[in-house]
TORKOL-862412 format. One record per residue (C-alpha): residue number from 0; x, y, z. Coordinates in pm, 1 decimal. Each point is the difference from the previous one (the first is absolute). Example, Ala and Ser with C-alpha at 12.3 -4.5 7.8 and 13.67 -1.06 7.14 Angstrom:
BEGIN
r tivex: 0&x: 1230.0&y: -450.0&z: 780.0
r tivex: 1&x: 137.0&y: 344.0&z: -66.0
This chain:
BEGIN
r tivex: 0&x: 0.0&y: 0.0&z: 0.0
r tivex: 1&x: 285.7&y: 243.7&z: 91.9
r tivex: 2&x: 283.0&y: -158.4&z: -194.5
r tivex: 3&x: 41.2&y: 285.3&z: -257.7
r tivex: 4&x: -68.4&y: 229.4&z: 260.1
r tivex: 5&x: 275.2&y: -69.3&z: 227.7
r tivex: 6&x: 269.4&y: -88.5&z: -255.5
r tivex: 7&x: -8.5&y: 391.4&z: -206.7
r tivex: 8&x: -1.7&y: 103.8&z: 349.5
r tivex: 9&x: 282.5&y: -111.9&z: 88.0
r tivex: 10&x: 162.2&y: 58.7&z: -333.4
r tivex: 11&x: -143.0&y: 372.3&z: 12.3
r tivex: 12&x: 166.7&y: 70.8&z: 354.2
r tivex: 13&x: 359.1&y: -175.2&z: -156.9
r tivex: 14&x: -3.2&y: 279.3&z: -268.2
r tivex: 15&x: -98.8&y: 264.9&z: 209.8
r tivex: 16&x: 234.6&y: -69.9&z: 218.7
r tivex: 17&x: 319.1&y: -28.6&z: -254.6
r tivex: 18&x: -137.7&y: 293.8&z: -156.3
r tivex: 19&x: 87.4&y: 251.8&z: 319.2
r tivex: 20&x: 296.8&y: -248.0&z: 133.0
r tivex: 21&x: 138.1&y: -176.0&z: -290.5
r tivex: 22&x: -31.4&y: -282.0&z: 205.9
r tivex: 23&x: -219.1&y: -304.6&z: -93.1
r tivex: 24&x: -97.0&y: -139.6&z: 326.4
r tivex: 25&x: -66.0&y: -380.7&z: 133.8
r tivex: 26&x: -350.3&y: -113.9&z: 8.6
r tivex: 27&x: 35.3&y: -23.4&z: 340.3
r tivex: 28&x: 80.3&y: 399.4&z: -10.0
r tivex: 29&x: -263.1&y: 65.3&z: -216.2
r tivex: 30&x: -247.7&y: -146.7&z: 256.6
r tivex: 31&x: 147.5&y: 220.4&z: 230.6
r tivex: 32&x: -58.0&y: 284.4&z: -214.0
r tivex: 33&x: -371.0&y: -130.3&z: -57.5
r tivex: 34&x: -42.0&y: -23.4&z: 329.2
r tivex: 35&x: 26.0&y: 361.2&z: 72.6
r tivex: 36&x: -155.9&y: 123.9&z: -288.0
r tivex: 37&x: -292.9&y: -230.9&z: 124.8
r tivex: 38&x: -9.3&y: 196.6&z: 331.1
r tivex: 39&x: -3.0&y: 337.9&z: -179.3
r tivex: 40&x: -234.7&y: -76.3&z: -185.1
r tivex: 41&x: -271.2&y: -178.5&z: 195.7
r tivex: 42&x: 156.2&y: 61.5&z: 364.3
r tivex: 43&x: 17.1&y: -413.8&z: -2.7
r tivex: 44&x: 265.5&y: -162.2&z: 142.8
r tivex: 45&x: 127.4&y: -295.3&z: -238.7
r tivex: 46&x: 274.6&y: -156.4&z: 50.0
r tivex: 47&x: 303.6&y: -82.6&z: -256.0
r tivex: 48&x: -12.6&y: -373.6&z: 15.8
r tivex: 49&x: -329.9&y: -54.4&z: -78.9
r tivex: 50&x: 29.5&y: 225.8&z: -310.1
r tivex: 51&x: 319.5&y: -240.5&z: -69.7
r tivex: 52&x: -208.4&y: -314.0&z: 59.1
r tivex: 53&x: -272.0&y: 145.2&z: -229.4
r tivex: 54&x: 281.4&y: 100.6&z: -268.7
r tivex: 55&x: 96.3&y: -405.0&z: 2.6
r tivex: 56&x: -338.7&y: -142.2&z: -16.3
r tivex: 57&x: -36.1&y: 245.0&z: -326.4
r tivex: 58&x: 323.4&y: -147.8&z: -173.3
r tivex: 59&x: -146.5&y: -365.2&z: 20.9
r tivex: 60&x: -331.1&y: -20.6&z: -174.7
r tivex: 61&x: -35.3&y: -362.9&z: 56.4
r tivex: 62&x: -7.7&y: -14.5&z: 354.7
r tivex: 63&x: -129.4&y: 316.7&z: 122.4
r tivex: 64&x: -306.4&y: 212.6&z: -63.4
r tivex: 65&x: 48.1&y: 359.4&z: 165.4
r tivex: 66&x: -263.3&y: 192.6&z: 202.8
r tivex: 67&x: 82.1&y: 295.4&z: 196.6
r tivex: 68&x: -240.3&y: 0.1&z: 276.9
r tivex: 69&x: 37.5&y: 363.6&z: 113.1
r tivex: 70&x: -205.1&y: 241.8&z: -219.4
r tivex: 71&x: 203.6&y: 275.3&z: 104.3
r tivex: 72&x: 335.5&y: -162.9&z: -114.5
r tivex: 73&x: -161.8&y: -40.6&z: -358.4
r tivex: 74&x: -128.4&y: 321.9&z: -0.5
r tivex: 75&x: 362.5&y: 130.1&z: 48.6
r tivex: 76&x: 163.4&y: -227.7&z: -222.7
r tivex: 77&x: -270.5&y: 79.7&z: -311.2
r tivex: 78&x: 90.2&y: 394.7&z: 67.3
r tivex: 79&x: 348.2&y: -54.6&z: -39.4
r tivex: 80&x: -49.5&y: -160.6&z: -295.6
r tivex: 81&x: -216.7&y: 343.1&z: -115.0
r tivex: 82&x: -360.2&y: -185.4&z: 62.7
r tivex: 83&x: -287.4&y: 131.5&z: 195.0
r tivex: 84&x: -112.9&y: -349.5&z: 110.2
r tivex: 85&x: 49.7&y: -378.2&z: -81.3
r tivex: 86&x: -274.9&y: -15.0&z: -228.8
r tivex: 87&x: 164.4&y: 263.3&z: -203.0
r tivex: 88&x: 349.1&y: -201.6&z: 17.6
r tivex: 89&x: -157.7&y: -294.2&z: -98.0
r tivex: 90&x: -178.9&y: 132.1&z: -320.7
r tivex: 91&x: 342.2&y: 118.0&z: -82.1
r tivex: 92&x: 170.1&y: -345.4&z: 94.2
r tivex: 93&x: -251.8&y: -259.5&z: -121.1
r tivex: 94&x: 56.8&y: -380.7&z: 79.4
r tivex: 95&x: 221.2&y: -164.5&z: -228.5
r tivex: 96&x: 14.0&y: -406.4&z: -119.2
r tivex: 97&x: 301.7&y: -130.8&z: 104.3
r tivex: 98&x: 151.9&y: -319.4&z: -173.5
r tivex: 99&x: 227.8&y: -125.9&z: 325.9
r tivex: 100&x: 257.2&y: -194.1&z: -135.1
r tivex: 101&x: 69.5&y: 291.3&z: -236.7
r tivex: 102&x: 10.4&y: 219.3&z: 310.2
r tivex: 103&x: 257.7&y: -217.8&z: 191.3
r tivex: 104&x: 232.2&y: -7.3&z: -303.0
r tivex: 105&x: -38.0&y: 413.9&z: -58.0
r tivex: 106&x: 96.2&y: -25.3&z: 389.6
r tivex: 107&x: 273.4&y: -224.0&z: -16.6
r tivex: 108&x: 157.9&y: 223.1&z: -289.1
r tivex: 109&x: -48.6&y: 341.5&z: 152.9
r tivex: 110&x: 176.5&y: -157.8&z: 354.2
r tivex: 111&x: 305.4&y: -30.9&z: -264.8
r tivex: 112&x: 41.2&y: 289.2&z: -115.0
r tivex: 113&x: -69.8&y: 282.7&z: 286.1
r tivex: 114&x: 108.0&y: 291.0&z: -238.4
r tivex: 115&x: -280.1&y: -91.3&z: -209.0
r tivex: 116&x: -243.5&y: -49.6&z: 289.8
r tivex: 117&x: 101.7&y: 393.6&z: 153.8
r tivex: 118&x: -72.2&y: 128.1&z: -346.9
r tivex: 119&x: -338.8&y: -142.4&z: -72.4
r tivex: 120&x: -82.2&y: 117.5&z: 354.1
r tivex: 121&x: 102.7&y: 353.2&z: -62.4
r tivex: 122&x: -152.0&y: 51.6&z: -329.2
r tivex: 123&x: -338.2&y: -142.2&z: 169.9
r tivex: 124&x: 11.1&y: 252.6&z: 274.4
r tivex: 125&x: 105.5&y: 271.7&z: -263.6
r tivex: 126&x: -357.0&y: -77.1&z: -136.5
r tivex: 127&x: -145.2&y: 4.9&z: 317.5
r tivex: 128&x: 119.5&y: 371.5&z: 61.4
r tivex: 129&x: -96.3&y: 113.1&z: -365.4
r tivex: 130&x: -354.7&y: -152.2&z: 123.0
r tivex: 131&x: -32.9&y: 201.7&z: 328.4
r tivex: 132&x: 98.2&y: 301.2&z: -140.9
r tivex: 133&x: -287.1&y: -16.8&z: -254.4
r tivex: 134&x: -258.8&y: -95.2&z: 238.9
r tivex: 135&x: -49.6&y: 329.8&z: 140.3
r tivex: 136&x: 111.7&y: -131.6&z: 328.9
r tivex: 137&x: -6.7&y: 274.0&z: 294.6
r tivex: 138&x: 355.8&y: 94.8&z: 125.3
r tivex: 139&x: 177.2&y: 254.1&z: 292.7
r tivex: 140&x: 291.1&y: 127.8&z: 101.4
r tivex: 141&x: 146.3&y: 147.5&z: 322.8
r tivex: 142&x: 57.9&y: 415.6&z: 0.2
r tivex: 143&x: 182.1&y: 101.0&z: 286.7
r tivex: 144&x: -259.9&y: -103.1&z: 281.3
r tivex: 145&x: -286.8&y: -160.8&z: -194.7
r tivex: 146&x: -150.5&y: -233.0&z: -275.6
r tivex: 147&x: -156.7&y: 173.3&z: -316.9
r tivex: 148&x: -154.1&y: -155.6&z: -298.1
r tivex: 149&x: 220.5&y: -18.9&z: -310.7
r tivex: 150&x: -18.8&y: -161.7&z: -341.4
r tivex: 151&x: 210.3&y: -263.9&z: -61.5
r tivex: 152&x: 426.5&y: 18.2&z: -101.6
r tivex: 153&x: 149.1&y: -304.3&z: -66.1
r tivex: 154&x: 320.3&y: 129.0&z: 125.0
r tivex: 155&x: -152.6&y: 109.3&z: 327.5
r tivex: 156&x: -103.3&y: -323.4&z: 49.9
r tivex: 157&x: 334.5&y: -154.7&z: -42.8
r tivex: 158&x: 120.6&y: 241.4&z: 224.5
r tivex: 159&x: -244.2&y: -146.7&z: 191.4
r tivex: 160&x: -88.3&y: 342.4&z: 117.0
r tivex: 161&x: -326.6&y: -64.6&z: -193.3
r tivex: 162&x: -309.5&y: -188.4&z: 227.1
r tivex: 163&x: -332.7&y: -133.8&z: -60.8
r tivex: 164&x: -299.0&y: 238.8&z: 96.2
r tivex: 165&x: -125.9&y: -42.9&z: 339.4
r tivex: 166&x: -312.1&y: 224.9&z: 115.9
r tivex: 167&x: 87.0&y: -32.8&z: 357.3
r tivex: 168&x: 395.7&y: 56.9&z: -61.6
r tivex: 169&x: -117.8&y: 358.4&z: -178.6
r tivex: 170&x: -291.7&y: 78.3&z: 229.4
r tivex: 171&x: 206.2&y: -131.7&z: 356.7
r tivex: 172&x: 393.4&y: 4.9&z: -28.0
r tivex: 173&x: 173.3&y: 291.2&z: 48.6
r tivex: 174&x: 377.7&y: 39.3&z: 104.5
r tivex: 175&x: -74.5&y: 255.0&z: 357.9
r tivex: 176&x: 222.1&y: 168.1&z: 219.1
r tivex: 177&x: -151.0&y: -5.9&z: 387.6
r tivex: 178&x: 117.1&y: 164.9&z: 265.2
r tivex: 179&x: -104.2&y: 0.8&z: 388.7
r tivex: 180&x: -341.2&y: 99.6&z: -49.3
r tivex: 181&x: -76.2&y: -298.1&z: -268.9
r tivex: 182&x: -276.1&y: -250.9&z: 73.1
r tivex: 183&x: 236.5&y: -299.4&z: -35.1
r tivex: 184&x: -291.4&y: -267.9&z: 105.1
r tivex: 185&x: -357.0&y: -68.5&z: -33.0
r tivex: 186&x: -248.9&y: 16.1&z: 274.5
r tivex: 187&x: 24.4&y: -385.7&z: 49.7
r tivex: 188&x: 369.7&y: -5.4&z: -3.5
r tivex: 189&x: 82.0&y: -78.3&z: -374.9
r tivex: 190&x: 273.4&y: 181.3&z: -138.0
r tivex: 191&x: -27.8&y: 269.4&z: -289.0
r tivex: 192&x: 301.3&y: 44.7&z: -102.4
r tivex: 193&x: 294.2&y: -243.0&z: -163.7
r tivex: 194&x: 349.5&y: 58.6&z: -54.1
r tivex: 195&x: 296.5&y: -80.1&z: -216.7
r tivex: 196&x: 340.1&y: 100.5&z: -134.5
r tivex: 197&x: 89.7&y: 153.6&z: -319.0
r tivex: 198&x: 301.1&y: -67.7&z: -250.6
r tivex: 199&x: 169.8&y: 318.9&z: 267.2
r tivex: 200&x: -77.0&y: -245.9&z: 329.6
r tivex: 201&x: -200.8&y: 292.1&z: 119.8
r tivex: 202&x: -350.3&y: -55.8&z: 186.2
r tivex: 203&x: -285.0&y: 65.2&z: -178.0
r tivex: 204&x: -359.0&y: -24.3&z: 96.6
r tivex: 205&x: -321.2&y: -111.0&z: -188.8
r tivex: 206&x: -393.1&y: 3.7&z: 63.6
r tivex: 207&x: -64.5&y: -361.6&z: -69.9
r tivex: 208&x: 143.5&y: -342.2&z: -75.3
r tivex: 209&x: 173.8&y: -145.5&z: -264.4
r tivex: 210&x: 344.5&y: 35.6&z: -156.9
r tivex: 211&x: 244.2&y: 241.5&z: -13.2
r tivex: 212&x: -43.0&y: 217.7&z: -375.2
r tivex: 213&x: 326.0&y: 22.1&z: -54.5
r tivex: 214&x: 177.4&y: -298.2&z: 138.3
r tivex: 215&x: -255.6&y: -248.0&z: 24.4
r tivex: 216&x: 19.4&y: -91.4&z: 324.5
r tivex: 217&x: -285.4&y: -89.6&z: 223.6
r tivex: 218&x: -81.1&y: 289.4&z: 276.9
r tivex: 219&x: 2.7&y: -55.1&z: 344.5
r tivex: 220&x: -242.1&y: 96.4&z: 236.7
r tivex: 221&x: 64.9&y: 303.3&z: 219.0
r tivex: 222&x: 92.3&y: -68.6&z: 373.2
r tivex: 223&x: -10.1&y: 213.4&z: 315.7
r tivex: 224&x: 407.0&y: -86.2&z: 51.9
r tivex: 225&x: 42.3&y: 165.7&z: -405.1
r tivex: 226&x: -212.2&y: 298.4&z: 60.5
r tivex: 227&x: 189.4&y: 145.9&z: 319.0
r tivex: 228&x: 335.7&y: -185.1&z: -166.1
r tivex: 229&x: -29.4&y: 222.9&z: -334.9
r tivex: 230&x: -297.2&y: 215.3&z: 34.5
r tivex: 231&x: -95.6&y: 163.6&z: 319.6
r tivex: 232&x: 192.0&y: -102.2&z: 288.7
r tivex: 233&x: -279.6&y: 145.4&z: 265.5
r tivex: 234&x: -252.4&y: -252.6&z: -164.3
C-alpha cells in the first residue's frame, strides 16, 4: 500500500540532502533525517528505525507488503514528495504489475554495479523536484525573526533555507526577546517560551516549539534555572 510512497521518500530526502552537503547519506541517516522532518511537520515523534525497517520491507516485494499505520507519518511523507494527500500521491503513482523473477534479476544487477544504482536514484529524485515545483506547492522562509510565505526557488531549497508552508509556523512562531517582565509560563504551569543556539552559540528565544530556523535543531523548553541564568537574574 505504501511501497512507492516510502521508497521516493527516502530517495527525495538523499538528494536533498547531497544537494546542500554534497554528501549522500546512509539509509540509516536518511531515516534520521525523516525522522525530524516527520516531527516538523506533524509534531509526531517517529523514530529512525522504523522508517529503516519500512525502507527494507519496500526493497523486497516478495515478502513484504508495506502499511504505514500512522496517518500523520503519511501525510508528511506525501508533502515532501509535493502532494496534498495520499490519494493525490497515489493517482500520481498508480500500482504497477510486477513480473518477480524479472525483479530479482534487475536487483541482483543493480547490487553490482552501485554507480549505476546512485545514478538512477538521482535522476528519479531530480524528477521528483521538477514535480513539486510545478504543483503549486506552498513554501516559507525565515526573515530575521519570523516565517513569511514565499514562492518557490529551487536553490533556496537546496540551501535548505527553503520550508514547506505551515499555517501555525506563520500565524505562532516568532523569534522574541523577553526580559524580566515576560510571561514565561502559562497559568497551569506550561512553558511559553523555547530556546536554542544559533550558528554564533548565542541564546536565542522563540514563542513556540519546534526547530531551530537556522540550524535545525530542536528547541528546548525554557526553565526557571535559564531565565535568572541568562535573562533576569531577580526572576
Amino acid at each position: 500500500m505504501h511501497r512507492e510512497l516510502i521508497i521516493k521518500a527516502f530517495e527525495k530526502m538523499k538528494v536533498l540532502h547531497s544537494k546542500k552537503t554534497g554528501i549522500v547519506p546512509s539509509n540509516s541517516g536518511t531515516a534520521k533525517l525523516l525522522s525530524d522532518f516527520i516531527f516538523e511537520n506533524q509534531k509526531l515523534p517517529f523514530g529512525e528505525k522504523r522508517l529503516s525497517d519500512y525502507l527494507r520491507f519496500a526493497s523486497d516485494e516478495v515478502k513484504h507488503e508495506v502499511v504505514i499505520k500512522q496517518p500523520k507519518v503519511v501525510q508528511a511523507l506525501c508533502e515532501l514528495l509535493g502532494f496534498q494527500n495520499f490519494a493525490e500521491f497515489s493517482k500520481a503513482h498508480p500500482p504497477k504489475t510486477t513480473n518477480t523473477k524479472g525483479l530479482k534479476n534487475v536487483k541482483g544487477k543493480l547490487a553490482k554495479n552501485k554507480t549505476i544504482l546512485i545514478l538512477s536514484l538521482v535522476g528519479a529524485l531530480i524528477v521528483a523536484l521538477i514535480i513539486i515545483s510545478t504543483k503549486q506547492q506552498r513554501w516559507m522562509e525565515w526573515k530575521e525573526d519570523h516565517y513569511e510565505k514565499v514562492r518557490f526557488d529551487a536553490e533556496k531549497l537546496s540551501h535548505g533555507t527553503l520550508k514547506i508552508y505551515k499555517e501555525e509556523r506563520i500565524a505562532h512562531f516568532r523569534k522574541i526577546e523577553p526580559n524580566c517582565g515576560f510571561g514565561f509560563f502559562n497559568a497551569d504551569g506550561s512553558v511559553k517560551v523555547w530556546y536554542g543556539k544559533n550558528f554564533k552559540g548565542k541564546l536565542e528565544y522563540f514563542t513556540a516549539l519546534g526547530f531551530h530556523p537556522e540550524t535545525g535543531k530542536t528547541l528546548k523548553p525554557i526553565t526557571e534555572y535559564m531565565i535568572r541564568t541568562h535573562i533576569c537574574q531577580s526572576y
